[in-house]
N, C-alpha and C positions, 0 to 999 in steps of 0.2 A: 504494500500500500504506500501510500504517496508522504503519511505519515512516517513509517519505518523506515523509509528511506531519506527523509529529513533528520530524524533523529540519530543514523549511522552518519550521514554527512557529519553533523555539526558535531558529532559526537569524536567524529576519526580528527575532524577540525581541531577542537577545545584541547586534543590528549597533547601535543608537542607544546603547547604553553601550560598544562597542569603539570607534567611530569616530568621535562626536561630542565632541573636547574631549578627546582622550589620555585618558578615563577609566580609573585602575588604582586597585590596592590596596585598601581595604575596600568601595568598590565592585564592585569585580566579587565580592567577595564575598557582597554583598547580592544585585546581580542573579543570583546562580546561586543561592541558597536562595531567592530569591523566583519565578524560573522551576522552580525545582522543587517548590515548594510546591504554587505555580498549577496544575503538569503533574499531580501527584498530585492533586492532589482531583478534576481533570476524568476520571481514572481513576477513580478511588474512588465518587466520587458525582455527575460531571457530564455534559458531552458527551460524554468519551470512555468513560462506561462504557456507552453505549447504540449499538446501532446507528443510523447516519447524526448521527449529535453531530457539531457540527461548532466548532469554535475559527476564529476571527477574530483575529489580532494588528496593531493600527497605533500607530506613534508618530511623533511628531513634536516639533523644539523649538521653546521657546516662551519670549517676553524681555518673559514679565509679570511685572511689578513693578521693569525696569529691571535684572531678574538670568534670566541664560540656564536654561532648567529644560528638564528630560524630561518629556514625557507619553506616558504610554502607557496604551494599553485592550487588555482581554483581553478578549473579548467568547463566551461560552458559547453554543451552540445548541441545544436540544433537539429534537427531532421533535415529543415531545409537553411540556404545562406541566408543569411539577413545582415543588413550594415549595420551599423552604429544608428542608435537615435539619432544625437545630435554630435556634430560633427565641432560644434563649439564648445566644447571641452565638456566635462565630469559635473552634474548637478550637483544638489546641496549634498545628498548622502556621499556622492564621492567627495567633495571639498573635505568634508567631514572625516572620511576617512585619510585623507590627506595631512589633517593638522593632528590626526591622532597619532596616525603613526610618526606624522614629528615630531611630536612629545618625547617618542621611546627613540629616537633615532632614528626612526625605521623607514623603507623605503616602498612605493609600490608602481610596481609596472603593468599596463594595461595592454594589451594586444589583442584587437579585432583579427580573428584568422576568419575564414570560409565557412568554419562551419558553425561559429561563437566566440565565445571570450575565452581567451586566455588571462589570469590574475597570477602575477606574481609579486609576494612580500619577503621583505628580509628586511628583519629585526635582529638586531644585537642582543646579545643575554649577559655578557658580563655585568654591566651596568643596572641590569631590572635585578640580579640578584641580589644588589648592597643596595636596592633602591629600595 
């Protein structure tokens, strides 16, 4: 169901900021407006507002630059292509996620491919765990 498979998304989502690095406090803040940001727009205007959309989450960490980081991809699928909404940048929910993850450092990258969106984030962890 449509439910179960929101709750393994956000659920496979939330584990690499719960368990990797005692991540708390303005972190998990960020990740929960920013999985819910994600989650709304794949309703609104993504894979989840179409039949067979499908959502992809993977992350993993990563000790480039000699400091332990997050990455993670949210990866959108359509049935069919679609463009971008608006061509003039990220509405309020993305600004939003924008200023959150530069609170933590963090960075995010958007790419419209053929079949969806591709989301990729990379958050720093040294600094959230003395934070």
């Amino acid at each position: 169901s449509g439910r179960m498979l929101l709750e393994r998304v956000v659920g496979c989502s939330w584990k690499p900021w719960s368990d990797v690095h005692g991540i708390c406090g303005r972190m998990s803040v960020v990740r929960a407006l920013v999985l819910h940001e994600l989650a709304t727009n794949a309703v609104k205007h993504g894979a989840w507002s179409v039949p067979h959309g499908l959502i992809a989450v993977e992350w993993s960490v990563s000790n480039a630059g000699n400091l332990p980081g997050l990455e993670l991809a949210w990866q959108e699928t359509l049935p069919e292509a679609r463009a971008p909404g608006d061509a003039g940048g990220p509405g309020f929910g993305g600004r939003l996620i924008d200023a959150s993850l530069t609170q933590v450092r963090g960075r995010i990258r958007r790419e419209w491919r053929g079949d969806g969106l591709l989301v990729r984030l990379s958050v720093p962890l040294a600094q959230q765990v003395a934070a």
